[in-house]
mmJSON file of the N, C-alpha and C atoms, coordinates in Angstrom:
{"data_MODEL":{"atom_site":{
"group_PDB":["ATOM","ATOM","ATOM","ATOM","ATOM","ATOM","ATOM","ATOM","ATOM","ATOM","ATOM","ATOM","ATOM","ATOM","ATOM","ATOM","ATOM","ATOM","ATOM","ATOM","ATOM","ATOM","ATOM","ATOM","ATOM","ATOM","ATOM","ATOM","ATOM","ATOM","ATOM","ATOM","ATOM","ATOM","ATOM","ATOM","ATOM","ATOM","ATOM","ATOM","ATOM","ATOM","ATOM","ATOM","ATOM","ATOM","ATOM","ATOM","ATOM","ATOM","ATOM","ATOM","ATOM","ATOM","ATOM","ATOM","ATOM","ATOM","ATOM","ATOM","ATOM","ATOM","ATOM","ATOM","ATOM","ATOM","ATOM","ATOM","ATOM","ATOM","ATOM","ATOM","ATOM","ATOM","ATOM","ATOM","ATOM","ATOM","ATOM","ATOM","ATOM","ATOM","ATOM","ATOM","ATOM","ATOM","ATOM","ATOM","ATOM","ATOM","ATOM","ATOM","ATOM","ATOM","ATOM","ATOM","ATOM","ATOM","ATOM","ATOM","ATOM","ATOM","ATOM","ATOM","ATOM","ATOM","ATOM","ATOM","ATOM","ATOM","ATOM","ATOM","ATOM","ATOM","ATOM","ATOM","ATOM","ATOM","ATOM","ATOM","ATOM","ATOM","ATOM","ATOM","ATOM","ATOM","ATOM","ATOM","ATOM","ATOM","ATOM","ATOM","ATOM","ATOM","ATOM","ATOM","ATOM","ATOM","ATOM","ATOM","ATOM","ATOM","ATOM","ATOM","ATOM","ATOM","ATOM","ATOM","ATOM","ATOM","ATOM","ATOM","ATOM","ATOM","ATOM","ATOM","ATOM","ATOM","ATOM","ATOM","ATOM","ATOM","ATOM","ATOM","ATOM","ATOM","ATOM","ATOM","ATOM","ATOM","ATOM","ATOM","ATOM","ATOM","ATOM","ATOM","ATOM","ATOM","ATOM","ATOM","ATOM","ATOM","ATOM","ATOM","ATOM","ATOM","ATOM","ATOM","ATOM","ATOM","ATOM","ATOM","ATOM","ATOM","ATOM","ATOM","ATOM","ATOM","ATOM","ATOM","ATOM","ATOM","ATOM","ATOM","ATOM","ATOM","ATOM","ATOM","ATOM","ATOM","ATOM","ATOM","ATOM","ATOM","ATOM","ATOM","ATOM","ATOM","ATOM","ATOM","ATOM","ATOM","ATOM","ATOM","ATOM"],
"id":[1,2,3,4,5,6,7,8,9,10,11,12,13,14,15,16,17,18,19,20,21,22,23,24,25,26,27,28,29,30,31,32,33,34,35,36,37,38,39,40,41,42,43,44,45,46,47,48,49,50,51,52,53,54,55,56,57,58,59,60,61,62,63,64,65,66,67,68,69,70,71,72,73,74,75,76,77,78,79,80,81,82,83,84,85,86,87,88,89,90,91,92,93,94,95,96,97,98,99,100,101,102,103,104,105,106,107,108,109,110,111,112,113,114,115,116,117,118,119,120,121,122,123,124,125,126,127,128,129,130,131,132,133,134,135,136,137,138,139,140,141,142,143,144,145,146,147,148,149,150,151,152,153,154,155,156,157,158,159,160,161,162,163,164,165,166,167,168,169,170,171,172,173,174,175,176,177,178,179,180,181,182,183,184,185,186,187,188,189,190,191,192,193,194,195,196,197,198,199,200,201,202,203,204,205,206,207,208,209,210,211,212,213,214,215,216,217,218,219,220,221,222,223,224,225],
"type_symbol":["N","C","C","N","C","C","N","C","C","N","C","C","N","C","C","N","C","C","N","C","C","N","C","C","N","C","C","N","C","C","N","C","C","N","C","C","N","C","C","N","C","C","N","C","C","N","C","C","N","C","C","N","C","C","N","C","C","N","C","C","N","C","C","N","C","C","N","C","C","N","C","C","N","C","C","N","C","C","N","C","C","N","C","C","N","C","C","N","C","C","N","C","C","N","C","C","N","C","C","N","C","C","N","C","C","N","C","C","N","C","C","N","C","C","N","C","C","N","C","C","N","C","C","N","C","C","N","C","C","N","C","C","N","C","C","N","C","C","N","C","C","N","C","C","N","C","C","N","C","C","N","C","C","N","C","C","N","C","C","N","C","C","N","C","C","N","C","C","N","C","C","N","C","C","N","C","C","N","C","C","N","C","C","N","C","C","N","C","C","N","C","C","N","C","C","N","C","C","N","C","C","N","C","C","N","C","C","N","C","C","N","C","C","N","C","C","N","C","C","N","C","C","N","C","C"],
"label_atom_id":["N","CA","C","N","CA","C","N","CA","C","N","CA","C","N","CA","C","N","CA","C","N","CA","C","N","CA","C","N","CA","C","N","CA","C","N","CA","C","N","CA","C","N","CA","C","N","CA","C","N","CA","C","N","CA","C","N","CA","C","N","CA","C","N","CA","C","N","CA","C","N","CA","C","N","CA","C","N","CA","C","N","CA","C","N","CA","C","N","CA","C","N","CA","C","N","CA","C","N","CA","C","N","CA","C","N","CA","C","N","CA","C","N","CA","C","N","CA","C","N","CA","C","N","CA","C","N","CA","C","N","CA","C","N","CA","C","N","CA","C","N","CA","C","N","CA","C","N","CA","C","N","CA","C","N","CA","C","N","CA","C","N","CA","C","N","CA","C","N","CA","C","N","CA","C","N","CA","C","N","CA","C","N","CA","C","N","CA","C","N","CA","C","N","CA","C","N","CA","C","N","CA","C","N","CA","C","N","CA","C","N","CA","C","N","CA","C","N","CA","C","N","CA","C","N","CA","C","N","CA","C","N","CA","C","N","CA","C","N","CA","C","N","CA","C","N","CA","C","N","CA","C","N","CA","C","N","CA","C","N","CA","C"],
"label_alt_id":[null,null,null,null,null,null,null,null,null,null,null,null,null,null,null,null,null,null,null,null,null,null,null,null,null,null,null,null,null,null,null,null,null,null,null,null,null,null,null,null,null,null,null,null,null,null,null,null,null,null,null,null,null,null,null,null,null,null,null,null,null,null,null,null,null,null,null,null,null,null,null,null,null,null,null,null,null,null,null,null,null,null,null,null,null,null,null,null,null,null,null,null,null,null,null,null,null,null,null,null,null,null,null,null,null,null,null,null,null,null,null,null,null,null,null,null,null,null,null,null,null,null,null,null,null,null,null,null,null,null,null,null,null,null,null,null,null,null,null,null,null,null,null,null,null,null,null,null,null,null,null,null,null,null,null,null,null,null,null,null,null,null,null,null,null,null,null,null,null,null,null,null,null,null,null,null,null,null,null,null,null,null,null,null,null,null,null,null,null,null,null,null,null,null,null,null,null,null,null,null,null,null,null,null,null,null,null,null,null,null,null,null,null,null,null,null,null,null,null,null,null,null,null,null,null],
"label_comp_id":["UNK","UNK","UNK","UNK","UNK","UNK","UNK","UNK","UNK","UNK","UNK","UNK","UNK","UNK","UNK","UNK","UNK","UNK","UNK","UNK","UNK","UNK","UNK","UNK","UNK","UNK","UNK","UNK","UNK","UNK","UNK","UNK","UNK","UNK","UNK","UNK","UNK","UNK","UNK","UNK","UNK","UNK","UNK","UNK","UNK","UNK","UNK","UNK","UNK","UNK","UNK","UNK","UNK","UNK","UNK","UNK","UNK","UNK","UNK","UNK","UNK","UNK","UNK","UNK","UNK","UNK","UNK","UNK","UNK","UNK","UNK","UNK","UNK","UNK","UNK","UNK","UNK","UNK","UNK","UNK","UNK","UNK","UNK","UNK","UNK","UNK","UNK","UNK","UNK","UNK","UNK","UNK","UNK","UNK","UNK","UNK","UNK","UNK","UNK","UNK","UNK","UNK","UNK","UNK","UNK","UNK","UNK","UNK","UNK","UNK","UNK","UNK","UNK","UNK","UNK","UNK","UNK","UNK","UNK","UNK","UNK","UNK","UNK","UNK","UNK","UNK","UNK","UNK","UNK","UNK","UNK","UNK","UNK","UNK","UNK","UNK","UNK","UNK","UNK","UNK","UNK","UNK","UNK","UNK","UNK","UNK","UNK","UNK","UNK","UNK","UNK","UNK","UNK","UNK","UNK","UNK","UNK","UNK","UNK","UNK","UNK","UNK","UNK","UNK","UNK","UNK","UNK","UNK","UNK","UNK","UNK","UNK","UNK","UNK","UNK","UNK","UNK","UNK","UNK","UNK","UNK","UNK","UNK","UNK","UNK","UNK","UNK","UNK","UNK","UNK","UNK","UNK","UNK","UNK","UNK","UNK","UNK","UNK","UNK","UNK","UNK","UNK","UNK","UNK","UNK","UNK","UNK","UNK","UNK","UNK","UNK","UNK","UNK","UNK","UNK","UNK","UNK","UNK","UNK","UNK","UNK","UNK","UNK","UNK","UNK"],
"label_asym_id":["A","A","A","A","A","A","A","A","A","A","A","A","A","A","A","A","A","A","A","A","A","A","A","A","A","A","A","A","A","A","A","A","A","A","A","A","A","A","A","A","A","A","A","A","A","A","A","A","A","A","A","A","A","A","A","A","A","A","A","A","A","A","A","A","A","A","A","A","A","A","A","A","A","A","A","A","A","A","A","A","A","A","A","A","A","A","A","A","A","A","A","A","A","A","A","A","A","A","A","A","A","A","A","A","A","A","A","A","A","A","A","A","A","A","A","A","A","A","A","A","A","A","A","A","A","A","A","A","A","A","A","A","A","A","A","A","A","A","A","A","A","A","A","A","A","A","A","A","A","A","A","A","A","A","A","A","A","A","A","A","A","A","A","A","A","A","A","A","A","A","A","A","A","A","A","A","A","A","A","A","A","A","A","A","A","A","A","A","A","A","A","A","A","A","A","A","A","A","A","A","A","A","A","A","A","A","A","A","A","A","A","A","A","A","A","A","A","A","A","A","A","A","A","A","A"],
"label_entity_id":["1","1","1","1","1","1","1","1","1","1","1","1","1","1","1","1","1","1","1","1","1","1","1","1","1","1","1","1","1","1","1","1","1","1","1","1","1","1","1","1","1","1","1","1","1","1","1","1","1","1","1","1","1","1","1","1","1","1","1","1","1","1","1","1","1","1","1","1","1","1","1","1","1","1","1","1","1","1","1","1","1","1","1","1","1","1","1","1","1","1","1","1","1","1","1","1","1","1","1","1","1","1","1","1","1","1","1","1","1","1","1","1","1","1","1","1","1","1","1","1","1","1","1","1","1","1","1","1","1","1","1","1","1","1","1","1","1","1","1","1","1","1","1","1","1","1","1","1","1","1","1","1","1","1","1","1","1","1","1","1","1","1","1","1","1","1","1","1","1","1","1","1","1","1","1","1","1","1","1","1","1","1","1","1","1","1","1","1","1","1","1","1","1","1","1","1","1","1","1","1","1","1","1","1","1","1","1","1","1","1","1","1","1","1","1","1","1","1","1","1","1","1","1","1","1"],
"label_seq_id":[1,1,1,2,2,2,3,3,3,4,4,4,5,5,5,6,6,6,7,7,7,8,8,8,9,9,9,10,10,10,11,11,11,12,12,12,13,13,13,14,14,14,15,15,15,16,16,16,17,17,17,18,18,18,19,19,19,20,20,20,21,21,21,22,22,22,23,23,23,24,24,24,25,25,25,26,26,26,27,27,27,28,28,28,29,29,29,30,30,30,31,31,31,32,32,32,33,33,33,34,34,34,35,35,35,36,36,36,37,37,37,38,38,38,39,39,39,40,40,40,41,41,41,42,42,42,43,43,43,44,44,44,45,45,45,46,46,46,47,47,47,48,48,48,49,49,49,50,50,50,51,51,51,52,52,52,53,53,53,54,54,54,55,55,55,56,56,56,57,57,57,58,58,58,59,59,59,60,60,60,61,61,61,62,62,62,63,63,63,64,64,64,65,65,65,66,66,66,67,67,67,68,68,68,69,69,69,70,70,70,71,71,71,72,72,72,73,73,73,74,74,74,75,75,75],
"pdbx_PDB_ins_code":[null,null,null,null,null,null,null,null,null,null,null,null,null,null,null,null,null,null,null,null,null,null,null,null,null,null,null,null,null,null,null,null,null,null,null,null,null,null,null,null,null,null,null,null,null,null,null,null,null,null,null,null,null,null,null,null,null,null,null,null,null,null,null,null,null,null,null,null,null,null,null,null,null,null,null,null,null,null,null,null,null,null,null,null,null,null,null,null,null,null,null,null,null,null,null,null,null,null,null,null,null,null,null,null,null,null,null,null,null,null,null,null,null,null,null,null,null,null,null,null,null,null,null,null,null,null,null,null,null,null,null,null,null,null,null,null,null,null,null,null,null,null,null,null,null,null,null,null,null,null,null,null,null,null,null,null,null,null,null,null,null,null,null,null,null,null,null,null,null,null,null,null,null,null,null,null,null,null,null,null,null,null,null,null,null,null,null,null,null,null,null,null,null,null,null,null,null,null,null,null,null,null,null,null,null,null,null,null,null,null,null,null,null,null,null,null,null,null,null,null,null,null,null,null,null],
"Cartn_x":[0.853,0.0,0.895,0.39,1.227,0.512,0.915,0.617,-0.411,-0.547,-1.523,-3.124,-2.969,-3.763,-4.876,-3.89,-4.409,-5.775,-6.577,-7.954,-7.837,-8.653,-8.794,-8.782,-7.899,-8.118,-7.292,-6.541,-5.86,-4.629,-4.326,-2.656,-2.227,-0.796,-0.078,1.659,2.325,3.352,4.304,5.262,6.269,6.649,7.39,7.898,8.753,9.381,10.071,9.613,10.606,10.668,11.276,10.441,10.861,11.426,12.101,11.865,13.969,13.974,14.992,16.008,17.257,18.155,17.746,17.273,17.068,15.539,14.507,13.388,13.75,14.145,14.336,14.817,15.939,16.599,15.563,15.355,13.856,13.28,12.361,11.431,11.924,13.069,14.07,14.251,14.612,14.645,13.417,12.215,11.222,10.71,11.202,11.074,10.523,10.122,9.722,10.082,10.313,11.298,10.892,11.516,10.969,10.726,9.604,9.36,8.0,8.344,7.814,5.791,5.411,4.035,3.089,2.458,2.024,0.232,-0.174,-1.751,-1.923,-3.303,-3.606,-5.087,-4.543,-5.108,-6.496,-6.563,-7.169,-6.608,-7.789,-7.103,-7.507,-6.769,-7.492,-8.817,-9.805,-10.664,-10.639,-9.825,-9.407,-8.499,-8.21,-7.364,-5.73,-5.387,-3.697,-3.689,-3.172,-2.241,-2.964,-2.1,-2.532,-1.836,-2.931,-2.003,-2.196,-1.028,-0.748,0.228,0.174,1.036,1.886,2.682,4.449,5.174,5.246,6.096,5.865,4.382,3.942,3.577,4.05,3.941,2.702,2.171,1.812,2.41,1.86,2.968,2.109,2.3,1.447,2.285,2.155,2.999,1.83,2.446,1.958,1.725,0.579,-0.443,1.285,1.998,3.294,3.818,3.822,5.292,4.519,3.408,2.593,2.929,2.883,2.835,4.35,5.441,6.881,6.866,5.996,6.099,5.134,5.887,5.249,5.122,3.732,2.669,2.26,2.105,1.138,0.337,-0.9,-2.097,-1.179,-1.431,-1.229,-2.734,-2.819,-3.952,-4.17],
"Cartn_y":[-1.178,0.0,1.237,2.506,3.687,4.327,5.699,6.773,7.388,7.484,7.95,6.711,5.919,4.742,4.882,5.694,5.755,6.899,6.772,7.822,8.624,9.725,11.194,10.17,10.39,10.078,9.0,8.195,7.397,7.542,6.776,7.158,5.548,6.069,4.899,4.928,3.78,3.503,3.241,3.925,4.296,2.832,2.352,1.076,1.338,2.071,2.013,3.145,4.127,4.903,4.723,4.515,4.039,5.038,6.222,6.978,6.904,8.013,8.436,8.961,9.423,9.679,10.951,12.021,13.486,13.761,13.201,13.057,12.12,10.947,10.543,11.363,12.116,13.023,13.953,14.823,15.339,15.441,13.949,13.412,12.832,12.607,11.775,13.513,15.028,15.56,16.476,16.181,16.754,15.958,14.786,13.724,12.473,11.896,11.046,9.521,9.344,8.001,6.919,5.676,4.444,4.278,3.825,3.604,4.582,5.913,7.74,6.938,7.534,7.583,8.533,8.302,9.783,9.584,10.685,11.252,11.518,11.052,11.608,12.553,14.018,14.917,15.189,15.28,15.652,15.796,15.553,15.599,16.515,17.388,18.725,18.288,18.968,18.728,17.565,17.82,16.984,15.912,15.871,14.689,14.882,16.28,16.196,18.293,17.978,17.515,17.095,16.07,15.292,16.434,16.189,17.18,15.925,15.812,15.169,15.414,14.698,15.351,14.53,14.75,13.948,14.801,13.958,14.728,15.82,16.033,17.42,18.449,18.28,19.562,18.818,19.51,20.091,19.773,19.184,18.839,18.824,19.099,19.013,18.336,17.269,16.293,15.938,16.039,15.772,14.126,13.869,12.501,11.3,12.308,11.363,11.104,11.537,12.069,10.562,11.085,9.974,8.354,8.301,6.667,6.307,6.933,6.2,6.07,6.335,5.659,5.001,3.584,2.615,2.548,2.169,2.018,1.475,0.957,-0.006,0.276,0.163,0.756,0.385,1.68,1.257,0.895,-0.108,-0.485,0.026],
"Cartn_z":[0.0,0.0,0.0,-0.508,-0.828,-0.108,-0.113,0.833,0.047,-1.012,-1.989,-1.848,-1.297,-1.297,0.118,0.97,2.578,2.131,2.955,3.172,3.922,4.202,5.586,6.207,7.42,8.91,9.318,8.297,8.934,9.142,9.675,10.466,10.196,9.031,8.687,8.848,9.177,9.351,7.731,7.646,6.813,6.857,5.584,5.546,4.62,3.511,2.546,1.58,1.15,0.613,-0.987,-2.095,-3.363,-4.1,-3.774,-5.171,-5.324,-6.124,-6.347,-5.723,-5.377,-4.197,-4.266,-4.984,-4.875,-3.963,-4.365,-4.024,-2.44,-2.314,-1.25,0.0,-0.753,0.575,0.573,0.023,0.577,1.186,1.059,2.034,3.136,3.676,4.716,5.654,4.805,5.595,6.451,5.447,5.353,7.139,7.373,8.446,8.042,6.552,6.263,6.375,6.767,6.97,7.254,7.33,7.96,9.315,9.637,10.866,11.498,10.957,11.1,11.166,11.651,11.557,10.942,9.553,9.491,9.228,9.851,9.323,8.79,7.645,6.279,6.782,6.657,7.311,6.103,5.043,4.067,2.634,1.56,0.333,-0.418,-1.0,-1.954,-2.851,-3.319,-3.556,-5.077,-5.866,-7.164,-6.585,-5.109,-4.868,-5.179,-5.296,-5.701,-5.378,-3.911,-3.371,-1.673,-1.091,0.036,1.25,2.606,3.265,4.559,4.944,6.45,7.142,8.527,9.373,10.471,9.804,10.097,11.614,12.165,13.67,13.749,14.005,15.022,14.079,12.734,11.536,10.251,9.875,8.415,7.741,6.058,5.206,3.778,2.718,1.397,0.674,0.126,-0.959,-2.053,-3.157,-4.452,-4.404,-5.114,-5.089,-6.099,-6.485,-7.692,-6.257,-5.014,-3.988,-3.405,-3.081,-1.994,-2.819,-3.949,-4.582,-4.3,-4.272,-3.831,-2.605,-1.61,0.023,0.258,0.562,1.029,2.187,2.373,4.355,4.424,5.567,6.374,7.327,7.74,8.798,9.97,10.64,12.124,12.73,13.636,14.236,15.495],
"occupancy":[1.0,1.0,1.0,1.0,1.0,1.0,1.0,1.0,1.0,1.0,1.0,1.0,1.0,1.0,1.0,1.0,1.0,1.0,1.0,1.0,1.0,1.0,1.0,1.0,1.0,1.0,1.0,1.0,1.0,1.0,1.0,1.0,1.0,1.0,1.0,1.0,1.0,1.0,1.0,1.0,1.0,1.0,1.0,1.0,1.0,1.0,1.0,1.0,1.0,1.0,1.0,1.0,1.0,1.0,1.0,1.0,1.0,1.0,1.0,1.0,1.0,1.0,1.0,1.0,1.0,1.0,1.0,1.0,1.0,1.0,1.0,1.0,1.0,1.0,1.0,1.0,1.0,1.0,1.0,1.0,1.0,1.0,1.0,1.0,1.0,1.0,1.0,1.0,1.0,1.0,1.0,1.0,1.0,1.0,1.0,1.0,1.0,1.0,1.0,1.0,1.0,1.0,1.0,1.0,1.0,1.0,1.0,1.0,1.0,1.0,1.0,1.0,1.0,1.0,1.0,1.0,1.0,1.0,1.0,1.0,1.0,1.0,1.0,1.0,1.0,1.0,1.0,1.0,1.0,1.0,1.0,1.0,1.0,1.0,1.0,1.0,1.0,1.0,1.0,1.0,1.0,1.0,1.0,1.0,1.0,1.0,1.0,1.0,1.0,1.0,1.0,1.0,1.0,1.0,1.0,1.0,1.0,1.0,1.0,1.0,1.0,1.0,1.0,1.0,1.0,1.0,1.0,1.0,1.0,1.0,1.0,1.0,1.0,1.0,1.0,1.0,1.0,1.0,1.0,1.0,1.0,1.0,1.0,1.0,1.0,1.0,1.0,1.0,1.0,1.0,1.0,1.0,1.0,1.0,1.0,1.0,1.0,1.0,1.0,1.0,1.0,1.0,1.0,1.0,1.0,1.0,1.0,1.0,1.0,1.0,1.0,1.0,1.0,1.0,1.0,1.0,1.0,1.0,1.0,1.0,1.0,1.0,1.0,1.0,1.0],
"B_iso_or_equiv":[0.0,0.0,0.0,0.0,0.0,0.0,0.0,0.0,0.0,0.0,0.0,0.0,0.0,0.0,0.0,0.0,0.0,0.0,0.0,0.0,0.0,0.0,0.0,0.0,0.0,0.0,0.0,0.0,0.0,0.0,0.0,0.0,0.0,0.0,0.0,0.0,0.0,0.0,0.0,0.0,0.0,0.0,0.0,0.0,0.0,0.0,0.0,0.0,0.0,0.0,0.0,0.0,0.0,0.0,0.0,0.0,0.0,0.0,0.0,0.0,0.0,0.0,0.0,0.0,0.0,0.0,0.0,0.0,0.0,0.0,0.0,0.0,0.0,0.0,0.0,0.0,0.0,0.0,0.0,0.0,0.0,0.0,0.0,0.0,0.0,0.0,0.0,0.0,0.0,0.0,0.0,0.0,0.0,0.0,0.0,0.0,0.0,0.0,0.0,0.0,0.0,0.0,0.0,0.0,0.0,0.0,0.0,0.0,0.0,0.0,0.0,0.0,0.0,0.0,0.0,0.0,0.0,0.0,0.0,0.0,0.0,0.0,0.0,0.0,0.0,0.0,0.0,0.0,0.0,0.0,0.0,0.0,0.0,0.0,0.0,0.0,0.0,0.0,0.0,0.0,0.0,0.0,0.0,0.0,0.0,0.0,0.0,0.0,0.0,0.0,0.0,0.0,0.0,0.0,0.0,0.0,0.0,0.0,0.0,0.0,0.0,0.0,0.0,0.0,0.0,0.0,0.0,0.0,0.0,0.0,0.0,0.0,0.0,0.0,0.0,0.0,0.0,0.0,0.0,0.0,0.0,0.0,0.0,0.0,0.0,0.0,0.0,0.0,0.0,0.0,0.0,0.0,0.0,0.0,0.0,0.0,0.0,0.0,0.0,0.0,0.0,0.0,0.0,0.0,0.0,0.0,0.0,0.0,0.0,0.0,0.0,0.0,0.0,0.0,0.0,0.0,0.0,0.0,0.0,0.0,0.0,0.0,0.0,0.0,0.0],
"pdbx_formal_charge":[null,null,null,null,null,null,null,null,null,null,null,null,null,null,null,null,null,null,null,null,null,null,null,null,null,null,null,null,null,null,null,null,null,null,null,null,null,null,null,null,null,null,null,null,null,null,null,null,null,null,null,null,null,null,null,null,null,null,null,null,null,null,null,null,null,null,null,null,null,null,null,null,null,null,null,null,null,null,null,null,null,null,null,null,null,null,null,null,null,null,null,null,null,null,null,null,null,null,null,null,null,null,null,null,null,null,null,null,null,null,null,null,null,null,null,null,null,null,null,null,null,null,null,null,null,null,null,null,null,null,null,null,null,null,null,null,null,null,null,null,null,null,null,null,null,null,null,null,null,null,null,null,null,null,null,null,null,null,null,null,null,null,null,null,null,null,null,null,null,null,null,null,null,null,null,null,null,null,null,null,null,null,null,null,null,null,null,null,null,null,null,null,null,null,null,null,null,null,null,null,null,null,null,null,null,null,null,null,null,null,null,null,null,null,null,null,null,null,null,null,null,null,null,null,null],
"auth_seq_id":[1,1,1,2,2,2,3,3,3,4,4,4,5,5,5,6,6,6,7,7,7,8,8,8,9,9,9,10,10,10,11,11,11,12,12,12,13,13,13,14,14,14,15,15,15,16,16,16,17,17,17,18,18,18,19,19,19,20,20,20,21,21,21,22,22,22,23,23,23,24,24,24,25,25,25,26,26,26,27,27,27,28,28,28,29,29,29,30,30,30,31,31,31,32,32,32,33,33,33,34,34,34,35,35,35,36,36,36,37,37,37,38,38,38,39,39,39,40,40,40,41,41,41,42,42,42,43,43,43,44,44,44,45,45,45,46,46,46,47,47,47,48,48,48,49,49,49,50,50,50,51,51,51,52,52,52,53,53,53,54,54,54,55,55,55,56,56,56,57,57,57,58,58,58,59,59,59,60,60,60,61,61,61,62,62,62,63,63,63,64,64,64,65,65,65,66,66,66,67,67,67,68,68,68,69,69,69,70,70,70,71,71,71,72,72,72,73,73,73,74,74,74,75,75,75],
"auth_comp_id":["UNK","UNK","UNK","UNK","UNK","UNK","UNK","UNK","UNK","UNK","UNK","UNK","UNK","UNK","UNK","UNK","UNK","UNK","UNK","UNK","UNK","UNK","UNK","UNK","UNK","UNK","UNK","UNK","UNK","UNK","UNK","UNK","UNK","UNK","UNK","UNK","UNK","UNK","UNK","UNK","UNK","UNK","UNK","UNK","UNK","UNK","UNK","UNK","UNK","UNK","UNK","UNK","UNK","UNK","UNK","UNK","UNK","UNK","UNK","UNK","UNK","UNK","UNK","UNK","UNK","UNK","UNK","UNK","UNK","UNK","UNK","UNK","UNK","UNK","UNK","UNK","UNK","UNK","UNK","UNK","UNK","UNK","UNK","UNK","UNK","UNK","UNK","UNK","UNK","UNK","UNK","UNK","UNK","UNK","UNK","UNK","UNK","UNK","UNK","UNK","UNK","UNK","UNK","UNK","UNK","UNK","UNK","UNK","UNK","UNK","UNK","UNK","UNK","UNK","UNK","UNK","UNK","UNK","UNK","UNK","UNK","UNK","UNK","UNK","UNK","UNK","UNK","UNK","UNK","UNK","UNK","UNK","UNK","UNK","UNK","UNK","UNK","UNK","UNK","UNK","UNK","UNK","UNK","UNK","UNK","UNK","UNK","UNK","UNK","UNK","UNK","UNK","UNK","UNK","UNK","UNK","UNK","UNK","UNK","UNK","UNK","UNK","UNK","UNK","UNK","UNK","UNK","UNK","UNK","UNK","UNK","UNK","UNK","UNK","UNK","UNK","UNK","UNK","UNK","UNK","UNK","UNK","UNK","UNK","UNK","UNK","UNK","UNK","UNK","UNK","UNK","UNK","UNK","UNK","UNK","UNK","UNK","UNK","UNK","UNK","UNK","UNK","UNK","UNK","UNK","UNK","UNK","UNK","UNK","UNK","UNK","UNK","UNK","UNK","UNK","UNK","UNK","UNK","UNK","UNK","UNK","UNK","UNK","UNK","UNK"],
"auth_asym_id":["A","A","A","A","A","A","A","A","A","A","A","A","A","A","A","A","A","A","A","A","A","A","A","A","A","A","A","A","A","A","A","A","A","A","A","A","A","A","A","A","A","A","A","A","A","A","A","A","A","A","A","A","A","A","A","A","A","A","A","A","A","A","A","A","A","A","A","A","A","A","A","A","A","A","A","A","A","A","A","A","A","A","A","A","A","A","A","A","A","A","A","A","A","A","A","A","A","A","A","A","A","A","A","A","A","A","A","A","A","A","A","A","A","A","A","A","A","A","A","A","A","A","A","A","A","A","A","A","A","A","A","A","A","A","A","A","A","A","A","A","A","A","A","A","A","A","A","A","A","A","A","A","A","A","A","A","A","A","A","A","A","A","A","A","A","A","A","A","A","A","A","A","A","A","A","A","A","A","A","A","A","A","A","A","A","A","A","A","A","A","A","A","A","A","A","A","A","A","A","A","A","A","A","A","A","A","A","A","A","A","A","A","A","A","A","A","A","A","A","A","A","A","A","A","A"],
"auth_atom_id":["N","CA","C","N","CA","C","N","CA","C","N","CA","C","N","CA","C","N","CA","C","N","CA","C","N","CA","C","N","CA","C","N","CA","C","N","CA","C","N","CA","C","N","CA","C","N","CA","C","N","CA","C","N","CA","C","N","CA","C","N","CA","C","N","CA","C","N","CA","C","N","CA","C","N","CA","C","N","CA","C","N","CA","C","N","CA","C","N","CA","C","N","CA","C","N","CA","C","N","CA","C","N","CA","C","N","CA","C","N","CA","C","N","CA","C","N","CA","C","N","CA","C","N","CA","C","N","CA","C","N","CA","C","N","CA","C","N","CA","C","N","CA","C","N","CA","C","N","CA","C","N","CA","C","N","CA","C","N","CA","C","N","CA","C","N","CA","C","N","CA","C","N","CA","C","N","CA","C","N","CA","C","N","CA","C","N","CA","C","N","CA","C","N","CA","C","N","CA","C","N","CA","C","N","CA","C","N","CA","C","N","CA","C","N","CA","C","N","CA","C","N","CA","C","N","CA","C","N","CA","C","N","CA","C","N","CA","C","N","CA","C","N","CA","C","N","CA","C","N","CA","C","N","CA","C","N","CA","C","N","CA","C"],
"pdbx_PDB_model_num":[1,1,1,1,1,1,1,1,1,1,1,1,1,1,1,1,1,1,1,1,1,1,1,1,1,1,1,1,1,1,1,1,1,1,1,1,1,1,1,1,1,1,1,1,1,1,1,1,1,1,1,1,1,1,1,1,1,1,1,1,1,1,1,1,1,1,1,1,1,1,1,1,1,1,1,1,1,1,1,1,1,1,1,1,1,1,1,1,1,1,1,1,1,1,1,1,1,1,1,1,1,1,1,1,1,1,1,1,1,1,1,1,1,1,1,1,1,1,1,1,1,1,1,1,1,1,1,1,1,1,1,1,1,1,1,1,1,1,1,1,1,1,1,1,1,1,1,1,1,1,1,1,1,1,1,1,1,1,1,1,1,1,1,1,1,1,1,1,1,1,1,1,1,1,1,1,1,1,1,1,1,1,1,1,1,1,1,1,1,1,1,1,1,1,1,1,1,1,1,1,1,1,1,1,1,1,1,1,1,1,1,1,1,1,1,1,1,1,1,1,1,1,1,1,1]
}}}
């Protein structure tokens, strides 16, 4: 499952970050990382761009950004 896959309201666990080393560091400093927990706070009305929230902050990533991180539901 991708991050683009998750719905409003859930809160999913980071497992692997697929993209590229430019895009990766990015999102690694942005706090994205393995393990990280994040909330899928809401999705713009056309669905692009996703807004959730990674260690305490706000964050808007493009619906392309959300499909290279791979998640799993936290229960």
């Amino acid at each position: 499952m991708t991050l683009s896959d998750a719905k409003e309201g859930d809160v999913v666990k980071v497992v692997k970050l697929k993209s590229s080393s430019a895009i990766k560091q990015r999102m690694l400093d942005m706090g994205i990382m393995p393990s990280s927990e994040i909330r899928v706070e809401r999705y713009a009305p056309l669905r692009d761009p996703i807004q959730i929230k990674v260690k305490g902050y706000n964050l808007a990533l493009r619906v392309s950004e959300g499909n290279q991180i791979e998640v799993e539901p936290v229960s």
